[in-house]
C-alpha positions in Angstrom: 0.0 0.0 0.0 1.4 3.6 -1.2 0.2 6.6 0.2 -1.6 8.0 -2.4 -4.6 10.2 -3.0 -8.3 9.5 -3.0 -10.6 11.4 -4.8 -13.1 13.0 -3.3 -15.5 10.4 -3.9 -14.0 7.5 -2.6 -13.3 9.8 0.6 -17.0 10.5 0.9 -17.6 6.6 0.9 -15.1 5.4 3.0 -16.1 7.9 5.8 -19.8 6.1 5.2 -18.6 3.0 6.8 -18.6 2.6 10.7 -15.7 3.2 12.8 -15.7 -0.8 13.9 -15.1 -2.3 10.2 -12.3 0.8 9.5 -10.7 -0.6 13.0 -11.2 -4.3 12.0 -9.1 -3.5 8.7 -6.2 -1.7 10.6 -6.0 -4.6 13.7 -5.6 -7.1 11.0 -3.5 -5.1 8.6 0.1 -4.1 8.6 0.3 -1.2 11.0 2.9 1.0 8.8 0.3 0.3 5.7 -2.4 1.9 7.8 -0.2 4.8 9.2 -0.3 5.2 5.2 -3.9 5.2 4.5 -3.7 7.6 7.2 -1.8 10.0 5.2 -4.1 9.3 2.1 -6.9 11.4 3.5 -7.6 13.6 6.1 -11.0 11.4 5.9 -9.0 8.2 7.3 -7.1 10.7 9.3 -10.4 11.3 11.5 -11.2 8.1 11.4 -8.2 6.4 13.0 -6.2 9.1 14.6 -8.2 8.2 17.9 -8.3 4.4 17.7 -5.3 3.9 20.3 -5.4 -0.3 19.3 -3.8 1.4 16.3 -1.2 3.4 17.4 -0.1 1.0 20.0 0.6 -1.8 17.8 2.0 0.7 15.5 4.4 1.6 18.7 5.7 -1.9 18.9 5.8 -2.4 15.5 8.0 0.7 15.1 9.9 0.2 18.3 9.6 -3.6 19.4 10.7 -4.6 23.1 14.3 -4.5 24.5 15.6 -2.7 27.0 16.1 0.7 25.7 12.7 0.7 24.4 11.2 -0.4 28.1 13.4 2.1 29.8 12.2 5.2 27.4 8.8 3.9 27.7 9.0 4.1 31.6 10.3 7.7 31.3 7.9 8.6 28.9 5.3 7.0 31.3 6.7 8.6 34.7 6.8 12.3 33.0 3.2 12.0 31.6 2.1 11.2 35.2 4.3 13.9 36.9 2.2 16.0 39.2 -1.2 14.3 38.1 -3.2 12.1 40.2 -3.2 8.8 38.8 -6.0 7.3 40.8 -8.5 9.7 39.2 -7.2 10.0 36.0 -5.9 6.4 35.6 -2.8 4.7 33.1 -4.7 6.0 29.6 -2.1 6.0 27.2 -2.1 8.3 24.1 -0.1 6.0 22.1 -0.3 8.3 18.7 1.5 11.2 21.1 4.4 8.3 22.1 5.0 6.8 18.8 6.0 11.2 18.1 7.6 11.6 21.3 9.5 8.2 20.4 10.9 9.6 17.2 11.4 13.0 18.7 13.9 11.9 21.0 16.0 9.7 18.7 15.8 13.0 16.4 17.1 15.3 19.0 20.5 12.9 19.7 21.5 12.9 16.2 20.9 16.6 16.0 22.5 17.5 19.4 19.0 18.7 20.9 18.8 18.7 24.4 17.7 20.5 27.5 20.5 20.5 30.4 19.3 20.0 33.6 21.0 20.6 36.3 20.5 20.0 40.8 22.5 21.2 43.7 22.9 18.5 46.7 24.3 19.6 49.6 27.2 18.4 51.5 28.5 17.5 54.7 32.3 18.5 55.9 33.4 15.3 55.6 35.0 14.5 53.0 34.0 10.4 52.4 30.6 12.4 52.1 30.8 13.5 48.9 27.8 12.7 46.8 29.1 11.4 43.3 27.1 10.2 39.9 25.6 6.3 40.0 22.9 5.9 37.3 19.6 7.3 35.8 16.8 5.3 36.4 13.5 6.2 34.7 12.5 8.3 37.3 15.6 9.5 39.6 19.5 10.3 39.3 21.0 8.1 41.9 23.6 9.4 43.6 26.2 7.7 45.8 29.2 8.1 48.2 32.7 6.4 49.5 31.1 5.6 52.8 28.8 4.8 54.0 27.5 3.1 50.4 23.9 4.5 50.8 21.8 6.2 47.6 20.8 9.6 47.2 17.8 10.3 44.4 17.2 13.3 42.4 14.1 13.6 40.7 15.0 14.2 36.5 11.2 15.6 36.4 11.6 18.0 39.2 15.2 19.4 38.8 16.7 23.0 38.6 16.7 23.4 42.4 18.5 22.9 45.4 18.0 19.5 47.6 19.3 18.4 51.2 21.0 14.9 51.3 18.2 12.3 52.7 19.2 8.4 51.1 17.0 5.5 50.9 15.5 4.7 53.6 15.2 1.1 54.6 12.6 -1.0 57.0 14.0 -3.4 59.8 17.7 -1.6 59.5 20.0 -4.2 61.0 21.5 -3.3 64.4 25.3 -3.0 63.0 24.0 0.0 60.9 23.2 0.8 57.4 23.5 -2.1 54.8 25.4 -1.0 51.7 23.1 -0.7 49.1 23.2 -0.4 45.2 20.7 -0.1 42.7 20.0 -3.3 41.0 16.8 -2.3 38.5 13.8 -0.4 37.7 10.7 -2.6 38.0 7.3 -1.3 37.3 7.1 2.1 39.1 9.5 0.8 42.1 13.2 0.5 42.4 14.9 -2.7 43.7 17.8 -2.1 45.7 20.5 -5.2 46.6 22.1 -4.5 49.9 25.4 -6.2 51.8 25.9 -5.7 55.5 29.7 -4.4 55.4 32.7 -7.4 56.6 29.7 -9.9 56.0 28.7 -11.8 52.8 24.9 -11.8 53.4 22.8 -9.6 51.2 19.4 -8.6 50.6 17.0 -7.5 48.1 14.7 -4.3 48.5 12.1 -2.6 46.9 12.0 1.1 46.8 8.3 2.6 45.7 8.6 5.7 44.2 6.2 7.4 45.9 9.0 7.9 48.5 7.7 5.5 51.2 10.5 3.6 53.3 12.0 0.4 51.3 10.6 -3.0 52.4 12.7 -6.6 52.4 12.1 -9.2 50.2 14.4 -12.1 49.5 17.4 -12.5 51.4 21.1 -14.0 49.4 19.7 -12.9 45.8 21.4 -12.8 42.5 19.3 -10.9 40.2 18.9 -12.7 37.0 16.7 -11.3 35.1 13.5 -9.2 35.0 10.4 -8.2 32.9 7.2 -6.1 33.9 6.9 -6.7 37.5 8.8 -9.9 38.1 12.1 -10.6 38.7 14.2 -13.4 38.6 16.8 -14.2 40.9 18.7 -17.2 42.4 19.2 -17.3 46.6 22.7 -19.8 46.5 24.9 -17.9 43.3 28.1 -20.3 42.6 30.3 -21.3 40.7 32.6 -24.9 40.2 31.2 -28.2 41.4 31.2 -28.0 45.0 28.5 -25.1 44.7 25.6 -25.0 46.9 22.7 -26.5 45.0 21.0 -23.4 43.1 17.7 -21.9 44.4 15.4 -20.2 41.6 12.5 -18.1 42.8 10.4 -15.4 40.9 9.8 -12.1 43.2 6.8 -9.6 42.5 7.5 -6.2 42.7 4.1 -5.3 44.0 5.2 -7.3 47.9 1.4 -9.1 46.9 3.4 -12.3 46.9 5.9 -14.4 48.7 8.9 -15.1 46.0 8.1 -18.5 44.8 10.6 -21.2 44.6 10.9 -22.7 41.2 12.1 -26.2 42.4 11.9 -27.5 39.1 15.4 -25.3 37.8 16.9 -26.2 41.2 18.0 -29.9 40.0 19.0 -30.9 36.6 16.5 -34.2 35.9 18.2 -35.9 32.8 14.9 -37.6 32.3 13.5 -35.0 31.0 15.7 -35.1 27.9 15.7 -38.9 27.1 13.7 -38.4 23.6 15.9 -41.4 22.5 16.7 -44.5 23.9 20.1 -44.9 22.3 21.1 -42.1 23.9 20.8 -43.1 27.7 24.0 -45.2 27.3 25.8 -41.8 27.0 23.6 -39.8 29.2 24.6 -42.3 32.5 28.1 -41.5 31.2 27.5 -37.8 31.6 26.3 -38.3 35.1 29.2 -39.8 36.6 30.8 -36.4 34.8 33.0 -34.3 37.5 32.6 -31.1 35.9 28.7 -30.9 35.0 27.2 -29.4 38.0 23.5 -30.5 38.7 21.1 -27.8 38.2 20.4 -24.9 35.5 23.4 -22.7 35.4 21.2 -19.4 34.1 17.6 -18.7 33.0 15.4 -15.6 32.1 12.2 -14.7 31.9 10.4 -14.7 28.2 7.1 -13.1 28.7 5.4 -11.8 31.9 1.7 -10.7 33.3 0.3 -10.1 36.2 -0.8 -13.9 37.2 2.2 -15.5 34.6 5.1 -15.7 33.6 7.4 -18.2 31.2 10.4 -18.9 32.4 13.5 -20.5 29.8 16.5 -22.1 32.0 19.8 -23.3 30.3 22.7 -26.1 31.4 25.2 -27.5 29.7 28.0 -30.2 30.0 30.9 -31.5 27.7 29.2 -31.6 24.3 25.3 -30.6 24.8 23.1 -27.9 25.4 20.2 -28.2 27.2 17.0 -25.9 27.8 13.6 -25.9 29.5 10.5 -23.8 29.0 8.4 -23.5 31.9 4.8 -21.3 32.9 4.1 -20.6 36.0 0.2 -19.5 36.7 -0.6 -17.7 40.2 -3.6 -17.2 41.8 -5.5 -14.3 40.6 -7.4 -14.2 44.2 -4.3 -14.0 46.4 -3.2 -10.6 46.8 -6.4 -9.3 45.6 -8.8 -8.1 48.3 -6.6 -9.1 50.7 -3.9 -7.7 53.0 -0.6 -8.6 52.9 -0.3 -9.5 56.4 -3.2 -11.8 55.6 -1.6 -14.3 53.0 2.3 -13.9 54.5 2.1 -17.0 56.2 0.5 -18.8 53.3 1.8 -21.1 50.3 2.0 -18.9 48.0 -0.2 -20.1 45.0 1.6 -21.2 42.0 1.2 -24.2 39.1 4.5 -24.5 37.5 3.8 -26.8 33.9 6.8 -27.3 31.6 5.6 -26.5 28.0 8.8 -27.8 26.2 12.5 -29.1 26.5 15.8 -29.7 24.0 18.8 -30.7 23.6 21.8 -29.4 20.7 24.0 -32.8 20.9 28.0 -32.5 19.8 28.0 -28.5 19.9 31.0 -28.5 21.2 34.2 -30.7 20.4 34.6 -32.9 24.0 36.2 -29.8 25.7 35.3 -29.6 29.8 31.7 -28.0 30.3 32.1 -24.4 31.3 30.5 -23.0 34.8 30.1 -19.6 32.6 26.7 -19.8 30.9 25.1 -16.5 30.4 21.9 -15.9 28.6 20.0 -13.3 26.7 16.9 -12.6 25.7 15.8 -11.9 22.1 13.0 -10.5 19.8 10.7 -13.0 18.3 11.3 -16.1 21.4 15.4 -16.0 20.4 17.6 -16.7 22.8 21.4 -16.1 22.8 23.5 -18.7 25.1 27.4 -17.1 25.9 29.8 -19.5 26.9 33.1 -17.8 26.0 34.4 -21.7 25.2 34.3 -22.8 21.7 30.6 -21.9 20.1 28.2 -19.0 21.9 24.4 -20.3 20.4 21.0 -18.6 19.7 18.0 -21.1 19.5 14.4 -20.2 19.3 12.6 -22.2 22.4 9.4 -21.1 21.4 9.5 -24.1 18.5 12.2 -25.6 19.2 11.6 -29.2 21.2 13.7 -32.6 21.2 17.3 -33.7 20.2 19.1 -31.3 17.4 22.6 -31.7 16.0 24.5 -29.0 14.3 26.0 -28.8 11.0 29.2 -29.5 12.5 31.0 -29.2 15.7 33.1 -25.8 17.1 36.5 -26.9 18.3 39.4 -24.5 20.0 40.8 -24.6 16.5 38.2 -23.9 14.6 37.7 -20.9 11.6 37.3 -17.4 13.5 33.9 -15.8 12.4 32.6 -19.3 11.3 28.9 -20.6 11.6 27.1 -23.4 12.4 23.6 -23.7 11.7 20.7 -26.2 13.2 16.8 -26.5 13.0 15.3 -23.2 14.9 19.0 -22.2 16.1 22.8 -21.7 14.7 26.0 -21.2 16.8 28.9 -18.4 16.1 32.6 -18.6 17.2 32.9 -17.6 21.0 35.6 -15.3 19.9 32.7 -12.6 19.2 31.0 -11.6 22.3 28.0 -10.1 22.0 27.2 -6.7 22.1 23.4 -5.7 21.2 20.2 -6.7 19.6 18.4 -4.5 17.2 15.2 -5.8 17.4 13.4 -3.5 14.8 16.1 -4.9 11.8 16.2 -8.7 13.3 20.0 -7.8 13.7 22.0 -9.3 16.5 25.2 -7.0 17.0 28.4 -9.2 18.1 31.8 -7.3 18.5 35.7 -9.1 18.0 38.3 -7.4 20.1 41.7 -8.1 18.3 44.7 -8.5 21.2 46.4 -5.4 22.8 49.5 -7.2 22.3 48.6 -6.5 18.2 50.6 -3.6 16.8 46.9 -2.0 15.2 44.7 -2.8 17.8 41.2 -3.1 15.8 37.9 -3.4 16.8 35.5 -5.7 14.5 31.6 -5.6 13.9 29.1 -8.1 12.5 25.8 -7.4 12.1 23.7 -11.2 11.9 20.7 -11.8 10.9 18.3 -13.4 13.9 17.0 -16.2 11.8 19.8 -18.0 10.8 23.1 -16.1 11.5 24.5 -14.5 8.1 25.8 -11.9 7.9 23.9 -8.7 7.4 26.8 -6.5 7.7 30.3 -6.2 8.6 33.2 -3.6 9.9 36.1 -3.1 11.7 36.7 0.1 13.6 40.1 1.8 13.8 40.9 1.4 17.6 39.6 -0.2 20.9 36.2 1.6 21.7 33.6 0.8 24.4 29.9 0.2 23.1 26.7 1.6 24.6 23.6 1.4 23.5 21.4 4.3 23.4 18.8 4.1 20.9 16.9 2.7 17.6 20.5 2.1 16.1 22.1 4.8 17.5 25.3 4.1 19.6 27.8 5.9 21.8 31.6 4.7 21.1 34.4 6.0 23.7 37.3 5.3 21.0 40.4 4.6 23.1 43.8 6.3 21.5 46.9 7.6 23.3 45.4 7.3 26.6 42.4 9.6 25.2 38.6 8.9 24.8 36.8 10.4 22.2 33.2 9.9 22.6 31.0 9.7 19.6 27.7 8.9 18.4 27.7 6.3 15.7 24.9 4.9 13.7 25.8 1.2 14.3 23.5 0.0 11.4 25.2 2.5 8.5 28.6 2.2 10.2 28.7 6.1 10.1 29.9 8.5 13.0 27.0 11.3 13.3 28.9 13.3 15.4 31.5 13.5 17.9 30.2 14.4 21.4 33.7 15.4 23.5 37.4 14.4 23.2 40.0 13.8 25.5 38.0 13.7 28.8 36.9 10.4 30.6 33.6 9.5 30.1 31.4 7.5 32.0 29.5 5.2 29.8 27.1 3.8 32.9 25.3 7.4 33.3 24.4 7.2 29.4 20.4 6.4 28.6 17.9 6.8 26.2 17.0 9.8 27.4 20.1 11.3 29.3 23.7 11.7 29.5 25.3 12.6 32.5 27.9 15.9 32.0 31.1 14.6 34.4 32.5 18.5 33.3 29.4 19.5 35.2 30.1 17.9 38.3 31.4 20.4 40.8 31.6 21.5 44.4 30.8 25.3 45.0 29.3 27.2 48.1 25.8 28.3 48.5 24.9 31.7 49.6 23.0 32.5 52.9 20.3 34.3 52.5 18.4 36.4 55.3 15.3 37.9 55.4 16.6 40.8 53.8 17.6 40.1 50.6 20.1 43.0 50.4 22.2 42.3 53.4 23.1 39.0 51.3 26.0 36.4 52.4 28.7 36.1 50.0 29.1 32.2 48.3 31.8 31.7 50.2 29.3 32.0 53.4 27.2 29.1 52.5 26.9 25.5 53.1 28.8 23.4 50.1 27.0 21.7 47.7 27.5 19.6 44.6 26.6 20.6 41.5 25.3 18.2 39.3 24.0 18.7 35.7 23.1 16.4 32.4 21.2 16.9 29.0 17.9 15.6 28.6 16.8 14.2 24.9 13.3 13.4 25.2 11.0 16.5 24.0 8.8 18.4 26.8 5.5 16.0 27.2 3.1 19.0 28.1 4.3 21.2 25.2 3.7 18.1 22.8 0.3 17.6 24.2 -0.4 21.3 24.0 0.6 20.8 20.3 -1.6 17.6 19.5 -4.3 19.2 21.1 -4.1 22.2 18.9 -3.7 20.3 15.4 -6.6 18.1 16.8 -8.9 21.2 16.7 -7.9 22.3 13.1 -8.5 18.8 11.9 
């Protein structure tokens, strides 16, 4: 479909039909083909400019999920609901005023557009005080200090003014003082924090609400996983080598509704499970008697989340095989609903865990020793990319694939660098190329080669694969070392490494083109970099803060006040009220 013309009357009958057929075309149609017949007509335009279905799978058409899409999305989210009451005007989304809000912001980082924000926290005399920069989250700036490790937030909503120093504050505080705490994720419209008591080993996880109450426990010995919507994965016994503590999966709710739930059946390996063929159960009570396979899923993520499910993928591996299992687990819908918390705590908590499919890649790898590092990833379309930084790293699609599969042939140490393998619903790429991103709107995975420092030219190379089945899309090298960050749509930031100077520079990682370059030969801190901000070090500064007395002109010097830190970083994403201001105004001339 082209966007082309109507005449006038072919306009005057399609605005005949009802609304409900012109929306039954569009939901089953291809959303970008709609946004055309859009454009057609200012007829169509009337029509379907308020039919939010529309624009919302036009959204995730345009922009499907990953992580820099869910993190704009939740600062789009918290900035529409700044300073309104969202128990009277609920969570309506105007999803035609995001998908422009969406481009808008990836516009205004390759042009340079931003608004600098800036806050002024106060400090104390002592000098382990010091408030430094931590991370964005959606909502906050979090700062931290030396000691003690506490967290300091800054609303990036409600900036431009000067703020005392109060931290997170945290329920049940252990006697010995204040846990360290760092900021593990954003979940939902809550932060979760992971704390250590200092000279111990034990930690805990928190959760944070935004709306400023204290933090309240949740799991204790956590190692955060994954997470998706308001669930988190996490394992209570982290190791590593064979005399590990058996593992301990359980799924946390951000809400505090539920109790985590233990996912017993990821705590023990069962090679039952995988006996699809009886000639293979020789082998499998050979690989049993292994000394390097430990017993139990070495990492897992979560594929798709709501409120009462979630689907859960866990991988393990020994000599030569992969494994994977797919699991649901359905909750409850009545517990946490009309009932208090205090209520259920000493209850089972509600859950039917049902395995929907497992597999098996045999002869992957060439005989080598099975690796403790397994690290997975979550991709578009039920992909899932398995690093084991030994011979082969593999992506698989678990949503079809089920039973025994064997590669085209096996990786070995000695194998072809660059080389791939492929298999029904997966392929596997040499473990010399680590991966780097997904671009989930192309179906490109992003996996970056780092020659060795010991190399005269140092180079940096980039291969863009296709999602499906591995070839290669495009491919690169870049000049020097550099540091990747994602920021968004295909837009990256590179801190190119030369002399003992960065250069940091925005880079289109899709045309392999540098838009611009941002600063040179400072140090610049890659982890304060988001979709929608990037943290100014040059702005961060101490300076003094000038008393002022009732009389305005019998003012202190600067040098009078208390010391503060000044803090400042640019902001990307357009003003929300001016944009609704603006659609409201072209609604009325339309």
């Amino acid at each position: 479909m082209t966007p082309r013309r109507l005449t006038a009357g072919s306009a005057v009958a399609a605005s005949r039909l009802p609304l409900e057929i012109w929306l039954l075309v569009a939901l089953n149609a291809d959303a970008l083909s709609m946004l055309y017949l859009c454009a057609t007509n200012r007829v169509f335009w009337r029509l379907l400019a308020k039919a939010q279905s529309l624009w919302r799978q036009l959204y995730y058409y345009m922009y499907p999920e990953a992580a820099v899409e869910r993190f704009w999305l939740a600062s789009y989210r918290a900035r529409i609901l700044e300073g309104v009451d969202a128990a009277t005007t609920g969570m309506c989304m105007n999803w035609r005023r995001a998908v422009f809000a969406r481009r808008q912001t990836e516009m205004n980082w390759r042009l340079g557009r931003y608004t600098q924000q800036f806050c002024l926290v106060e400090e104390l005399q002592n000098t382990h005080s010091v408030w430094f920069d931590a991370e964005f989250t959606p909502y906050e700036l979090q700062l931290r200090r030396f000691t003690p490790s506490v967290r300091y937030a800054v609303s990036v909503t409600n900036t431009n003014a000067t703020h005392a120093s109060p931290t997170h504050q945290l329920k049940d505080t252990p006697p010995d003082g204040q846990p360290d705490s760092r900021y593990a994720t954003a979940v939902s419209n809550d932060d979760l924090l992971s704390t250590a008591l200092r000279r111990r080993k034990h930690s805990s996880a928190w959760v944070h609400p935004q709306t400023g109450e204290l933090a309240q426990k949740l799991a204790q010995n956590p190692e955060f996983n994954d997470e998706l919507g308001s669930w988190v994965l996490f394992n209570q016994n982290p190791g590593v080598g064979v005399v590990a503590p058996p593992a301990r999966w359980s799924l946390l709710a951000m809400s505090g509704e539920r109790r985590p739930f233990h996912l017993e059946a990821l705590d023990t390996f069962d090679y039952r499970e995988y006996a699809f063929d009886p000639a293979l159960d020789a082998e499998q009570d050979d690989m049993k008697s292994a000394a390097d396979i430990r017993h139990d899923y070495k990492d897992a993520c979560i594929m798709s989340a709501c409120k009462n499910s979630v689907a859960v993928c866990a991988f393990n591996r020994s000599s030569t095989r992969l494994y994977w299992k797919v699991l649901e687990v359905t909750f409850d819908s009545q517990v946490g609903a009309g009932r208090s918390k205090v209520e259920h705590e000493g209850d089972a908590t509600h859950g039917r865990v049902r395995v929907l499919r497992t597999g098996c890649c045999l002869d992957v790898w060439s005989g080598s020793r099975a690796a403790d590092f397994v690290e997975v990833h979550l991709m578009s379309g039920g992909h899932v990319l398995v690093e084991t930084r030994q011979n082969a790293n593999i992506v698989v699609n678990v949503r079809n694939a089920t039973g025994i599969f064997r590669p085209s042939r096996t990786f070995s140490d000695d194998g072809k660098s660059g080389s791939i393998c492929t298999f029904q619903h997966g392929w596997a790429f040499d473990h010399a190329y680590r991966f780097c991103m997904e671009l989930p709107h192309r179906r490109l995975l992003v996996v970056q080669y780092v020659s060795s420092w010991r190399d005269a030219s140092p180079q940096t190379g980039i291969r863009l694969l296709r999602l499906h089945d591995g070839t290669v899309a495009n491919s690169y090298s870049l000049s020097s070392l550099v540091t990747i960050n994602h920021v968004l749509g295909d837009l990256v930031l590179l801190a190119d490494y030369r002399d003992r100077d960065e250069d940091l520079r925005l880079f289109d990682v899709f045309a392999a083109v540098t838009i611009r370059t941002i600063c040179t030969n400072v140090s610049a801190s890659l982890r304060t970099v988001t979709p929608v901000q990037f943290f100014n070090n040059r702005g961060s500064r101490t300076a003094r803060l000038a008393n002022r007395g009732e009389d305005d002109g019998a003012g202190q010097t600067a040098q009078d006040g208390p010391s503060v830190r000044h803090f400042d970083w640019f902001d990307f994403m357009p003003d929300v009220a001016k944009h609704a201001k603006m659609f409201r105004t072209y609604a009325a001339l339309t």
